[in-house]
C-alpha positions as CSV (number, residue, x, y, z in Angstrom):
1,X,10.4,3.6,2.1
2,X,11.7,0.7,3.8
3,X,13.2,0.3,7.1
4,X,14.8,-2.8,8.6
5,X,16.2,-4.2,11.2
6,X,17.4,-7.3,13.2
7,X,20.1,-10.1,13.8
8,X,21.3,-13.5,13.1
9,X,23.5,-15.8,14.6
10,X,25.6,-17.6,12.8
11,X,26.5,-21.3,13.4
12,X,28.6,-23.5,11.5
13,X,28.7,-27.3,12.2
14,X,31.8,-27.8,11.0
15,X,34.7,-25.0,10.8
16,X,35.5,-23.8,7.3
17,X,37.3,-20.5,7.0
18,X,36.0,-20.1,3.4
19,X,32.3,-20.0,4.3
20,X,32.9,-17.2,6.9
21,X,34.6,-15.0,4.3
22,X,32.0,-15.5,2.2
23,X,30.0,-14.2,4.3
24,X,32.1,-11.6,5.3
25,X,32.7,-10.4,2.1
26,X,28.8,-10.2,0.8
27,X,28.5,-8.3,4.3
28,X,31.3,-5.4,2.8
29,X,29.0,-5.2,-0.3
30,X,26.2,-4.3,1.4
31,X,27.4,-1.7,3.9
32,X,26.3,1.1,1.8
33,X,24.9,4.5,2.6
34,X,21.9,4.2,5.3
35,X,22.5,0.9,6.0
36,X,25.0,-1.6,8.2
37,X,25.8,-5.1,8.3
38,X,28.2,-5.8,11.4
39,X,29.2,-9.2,12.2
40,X,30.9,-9.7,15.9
41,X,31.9,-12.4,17.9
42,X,30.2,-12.5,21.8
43,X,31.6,-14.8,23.4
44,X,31.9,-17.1,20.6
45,X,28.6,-16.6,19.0
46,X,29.3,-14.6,15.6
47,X,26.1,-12.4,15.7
48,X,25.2,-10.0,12.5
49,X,23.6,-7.5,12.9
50,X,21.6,-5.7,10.6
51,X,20.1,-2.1,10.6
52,X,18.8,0.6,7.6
53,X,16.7,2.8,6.0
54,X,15.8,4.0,2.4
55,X,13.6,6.4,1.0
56,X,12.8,3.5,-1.6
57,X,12.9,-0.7,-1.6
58,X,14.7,-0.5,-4.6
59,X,15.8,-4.3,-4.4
60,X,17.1,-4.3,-0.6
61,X,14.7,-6.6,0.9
62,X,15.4,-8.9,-2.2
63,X,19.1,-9.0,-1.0
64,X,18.5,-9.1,2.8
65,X,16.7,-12.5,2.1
66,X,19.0,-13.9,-0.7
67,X,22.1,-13.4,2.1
68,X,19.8,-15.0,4.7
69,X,19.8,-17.5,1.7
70,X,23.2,-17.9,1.1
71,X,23.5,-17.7,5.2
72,X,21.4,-20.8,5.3
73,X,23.4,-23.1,2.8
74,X,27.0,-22.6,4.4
75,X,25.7,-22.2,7.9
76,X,23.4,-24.2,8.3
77,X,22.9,-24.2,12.2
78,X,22.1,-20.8,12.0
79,X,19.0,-18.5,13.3
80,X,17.1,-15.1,13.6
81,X,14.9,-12.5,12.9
82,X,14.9,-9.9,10.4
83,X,12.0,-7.2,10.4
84,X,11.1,-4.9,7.8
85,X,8.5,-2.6,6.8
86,X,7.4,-1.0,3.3
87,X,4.9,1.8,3.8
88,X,5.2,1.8,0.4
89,X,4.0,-1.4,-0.2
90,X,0.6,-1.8,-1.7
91,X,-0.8,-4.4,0.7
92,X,1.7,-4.5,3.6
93,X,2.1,-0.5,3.9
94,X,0.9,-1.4,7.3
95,X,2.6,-3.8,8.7
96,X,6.2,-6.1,9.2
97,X,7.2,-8.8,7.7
98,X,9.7,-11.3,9.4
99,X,12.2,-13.2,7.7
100,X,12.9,-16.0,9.8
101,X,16.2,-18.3,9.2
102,X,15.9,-21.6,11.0
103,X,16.9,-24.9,10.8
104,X,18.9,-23.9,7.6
105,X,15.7,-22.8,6.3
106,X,14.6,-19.0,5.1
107,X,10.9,-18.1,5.9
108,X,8.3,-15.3,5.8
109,X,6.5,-14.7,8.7
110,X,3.5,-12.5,9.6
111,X,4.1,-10.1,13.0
112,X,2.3,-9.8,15.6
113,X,3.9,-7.7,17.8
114,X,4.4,-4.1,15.7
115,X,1.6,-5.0,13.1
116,X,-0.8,-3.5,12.4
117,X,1.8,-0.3,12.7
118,X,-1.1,2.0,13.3
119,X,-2.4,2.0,16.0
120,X,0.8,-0.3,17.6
121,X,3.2,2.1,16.8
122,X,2.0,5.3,15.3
């Protein structure tokens, strides 16, 4: 299984119409069944959003962080947390990991807040 959650805001330093339809576009190939990318605009902050769950990985986390990826090189002033958990995951079937994009840079980070799942959460 995997489940994830989380949001980024996205911040360009200079206006360019093509990156945000780039990302706009890579957002419409991954809205697929039990999952949703949603980018709005709050009061001129474009936020994504990002929300899903599988019965399998199957490659989704891969794509979650390559977008944060692509996220980072054309938007560079952008930030957020995205949290996901793999039960199925050999060593971190009991825990989140973070993907962190700041500073047009993408990391993994250890949690501290929901991990260790049990007893936090379950």
């Amino acid at each position: 299984m995997i489940e994830f959650n989380g949001w980024v805001i996205i911040s360009f330093r200079e206006s360019d119409d093509s990156n945000l339809l780039a990302i706009k576009n890579r957002i419409e190939e991954l809205n697929i069944h039990n999952q949703k990318f949603e980018l709005n605009d709050f009061n001129g902050n474009l936020t994504l959003t990002i929300n899903g769950c599988h019965n399998h990985d199957n490659g989704y986390s891969e794509d979650i962080h390559d977008f944060l990826i692509q996220i980072s090189k054309i938007a560079k002033d952008s930030y957020g947390l995205i949290y996901i958990r793999l039960p199925e995951h050999i060593m971190k079937f009991n825990e989140f990991i973070v993907y962190k994009l700041a500073k047009g840079n993408v990391s993994i980070q250890e949690d501290k807040l929901l991990s260790p799942c049990n007893p936090i959460i379950e």
